[in-house]
N, C-alpha and C positions, 0 to 999 in steps of 0.2 A: 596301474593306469593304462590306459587301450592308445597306444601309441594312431596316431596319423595316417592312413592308408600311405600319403607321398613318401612318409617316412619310414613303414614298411619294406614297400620296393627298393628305396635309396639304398636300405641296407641290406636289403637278400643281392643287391647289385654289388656294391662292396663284398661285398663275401664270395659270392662267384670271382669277382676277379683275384681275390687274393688266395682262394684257391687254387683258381689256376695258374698264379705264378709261382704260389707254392711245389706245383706238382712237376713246371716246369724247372723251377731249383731242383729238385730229388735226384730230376732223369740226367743232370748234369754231372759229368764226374768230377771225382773230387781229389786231391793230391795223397790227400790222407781221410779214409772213409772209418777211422777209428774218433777220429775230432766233432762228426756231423751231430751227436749227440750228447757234447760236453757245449755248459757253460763256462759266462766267463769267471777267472778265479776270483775276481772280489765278487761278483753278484752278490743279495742276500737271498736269492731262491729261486727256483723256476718260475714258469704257470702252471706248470701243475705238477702234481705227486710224480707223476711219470719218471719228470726230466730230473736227475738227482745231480745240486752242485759239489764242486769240491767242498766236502765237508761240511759246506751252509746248508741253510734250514729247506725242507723240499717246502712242495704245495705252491699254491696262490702268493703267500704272504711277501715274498721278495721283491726288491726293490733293482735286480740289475738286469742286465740285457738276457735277450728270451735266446736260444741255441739252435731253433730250427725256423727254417720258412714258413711252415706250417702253426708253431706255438704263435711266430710276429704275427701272422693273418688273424689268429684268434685273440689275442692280445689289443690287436687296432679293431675288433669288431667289438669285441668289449666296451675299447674306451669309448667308439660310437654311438653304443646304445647307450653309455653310462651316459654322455654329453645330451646327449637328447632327450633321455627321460629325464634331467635333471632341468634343463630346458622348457619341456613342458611341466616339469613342476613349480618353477618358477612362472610360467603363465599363468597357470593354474592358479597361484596365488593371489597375483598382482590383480585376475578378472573378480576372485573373492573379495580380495579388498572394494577394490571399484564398487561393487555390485552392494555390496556394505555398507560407504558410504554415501551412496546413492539413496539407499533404503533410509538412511538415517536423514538423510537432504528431505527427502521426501514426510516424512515422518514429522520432519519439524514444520516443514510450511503448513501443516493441515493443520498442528496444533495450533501455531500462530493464526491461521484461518481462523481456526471456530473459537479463539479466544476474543477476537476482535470481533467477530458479529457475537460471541454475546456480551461483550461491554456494550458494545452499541445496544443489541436490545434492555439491558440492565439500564442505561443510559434512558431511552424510550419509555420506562416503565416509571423511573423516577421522573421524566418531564412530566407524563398522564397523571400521577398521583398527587403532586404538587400544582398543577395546571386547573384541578376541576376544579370549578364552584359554584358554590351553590346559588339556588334560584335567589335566594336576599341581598347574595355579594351578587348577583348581575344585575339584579334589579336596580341596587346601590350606584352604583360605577353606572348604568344608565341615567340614574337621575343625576349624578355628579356631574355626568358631561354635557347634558343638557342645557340651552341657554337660559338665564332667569329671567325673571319681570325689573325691572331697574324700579326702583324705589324711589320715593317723592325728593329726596334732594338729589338724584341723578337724571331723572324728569318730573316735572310739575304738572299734576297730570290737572290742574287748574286752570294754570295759563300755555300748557305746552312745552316753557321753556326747557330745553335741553343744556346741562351740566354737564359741559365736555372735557376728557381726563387731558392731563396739562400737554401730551405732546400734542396733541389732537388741536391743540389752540395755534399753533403754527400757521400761518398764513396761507403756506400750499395749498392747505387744505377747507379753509375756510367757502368758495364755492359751497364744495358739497356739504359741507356742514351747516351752510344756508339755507340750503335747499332741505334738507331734514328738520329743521328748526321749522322750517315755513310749514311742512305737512305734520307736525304734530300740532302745531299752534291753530292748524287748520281742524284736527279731529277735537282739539279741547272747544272750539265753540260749535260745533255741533253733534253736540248731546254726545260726545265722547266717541263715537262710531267714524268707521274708517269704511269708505268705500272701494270696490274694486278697485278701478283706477289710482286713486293713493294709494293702494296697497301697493302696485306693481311699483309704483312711484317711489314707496320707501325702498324696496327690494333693489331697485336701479343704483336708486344713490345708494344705498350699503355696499351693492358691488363694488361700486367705483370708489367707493371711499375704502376699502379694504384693500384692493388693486394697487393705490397710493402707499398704505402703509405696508403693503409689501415690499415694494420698487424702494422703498427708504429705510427698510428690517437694519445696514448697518445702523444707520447712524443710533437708534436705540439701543437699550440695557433691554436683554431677555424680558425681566420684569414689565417694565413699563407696554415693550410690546403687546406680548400676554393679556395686559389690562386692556392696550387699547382694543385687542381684537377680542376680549370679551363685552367689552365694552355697544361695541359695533353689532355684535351677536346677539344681544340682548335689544339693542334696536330693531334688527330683525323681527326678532321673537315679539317683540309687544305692538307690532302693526298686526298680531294676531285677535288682540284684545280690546276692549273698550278702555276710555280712559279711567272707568272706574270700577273696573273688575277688580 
């Protein structure tokens, strides 16, 4: 592993100086210059082959105190590099992992991405295929919603009279349901035909009379509503027609 430049220098710095205190020890005298190259007696070995203990094992492999100034120098530059490439092997790792489950963070959001646009468009494809219809079903469903012609017992197309559904009989309402009554009773005596002005006339009071049954939507059941505002609808619709179409 390619150690650091800073950590390069750190330790050629180390090393010069323990060198040089090394060499400073040497030049000092000593009391007994037979001792400078014995270890201690329990050691279990030098640092290296060189320095031979009493009787324990030579080489690298021991465990006791090193005999010269020179062996400690080399000994603490060791353990320096040992600490430091062990250090950066631990970084080393811990950036792998990272870097890992990053890749794998990553990896999931995209599948969860493109899983959810394409539910959605599976989604889109089954509204489109269930959604289409054809030209009979829209033809249907237009004439469904369509107002009808009210039939002779819901107007008389005789006498005009208008058969109004039961909530419609309410007194509120009655004005405008006068006033409608009058202008069909008006087209049944002549010759069935609605002029302009009636026309717009029926259109007025259907507003207004719709206007009413909205402002009062609670007090009806759905149903009956429904009835009255088809009801209304189909008055609309037959100021289109004669009375005996």
């Amino acid at each position: 592993m390619r150690l650091p430049i800073n950590t390069i220098l750190g330790m050629m710095l180390i090393v010069a100086a323990l060198r040089s205190s090394a060499a400073h020890a040497q030049n000092q005298p000593v009391a007994n210059p037979a001792a400078t190259n014995i270890n201690v007696r329990n050691g279990g070995g030098g640092f290296g082959g060189g320095f031979m203990p009493y009787g324990g094992m030579g080489g690298y492999g021991g465990f006791g105190m090193v005999g010269t100034a020179q062996s400690s120098a080399e000994f603490g530059l060791a353990s320096v590099i040992a600490a430091s490439g062990y250090a950066n092997l631990q970084n080393s790792m811990a950036t792998q992992n990272y870097l890992a489950a990053r890749s794998q963070d990553i990896s999931n959001r995209i599948q969860w991405t493109n899983a959810y646009y394409q539910m959605r468009q599976a989604h889109r494809a089954y509204i489109a295929d269930h959604t289409r219809l054809s030209m009979d079903e829209i033809t249907k469903i237009a004439h469904d919603a369509a107002p009808k012609r009210l039939d002779a017992e819901q107007l008389d197309p005789t006498t005009g009279k208008i058969h109004w559904p039961i909530i419609m009989q309410d007194p509120k309402y009655v004005e405008a349901c006068d006033e409608l009554d009058d202008l069909y009773k008006s087209r049944a005596t002549i010759s069935g035909f609605i002029g302009a002005e009636s026309y717009r006339d029926i259109n007025k009071a259907c507003d207004r009379l719709m206007g009413m049954l909205k402002s009062n939507i609670s007090e009806y059941s759905p149903n009956d509503f429904e009835q009255a505002k088809h009801f209304v609808d189909s008055l609309r619709y037959e100021s289109k027609f004669p009375a005996s179409g």
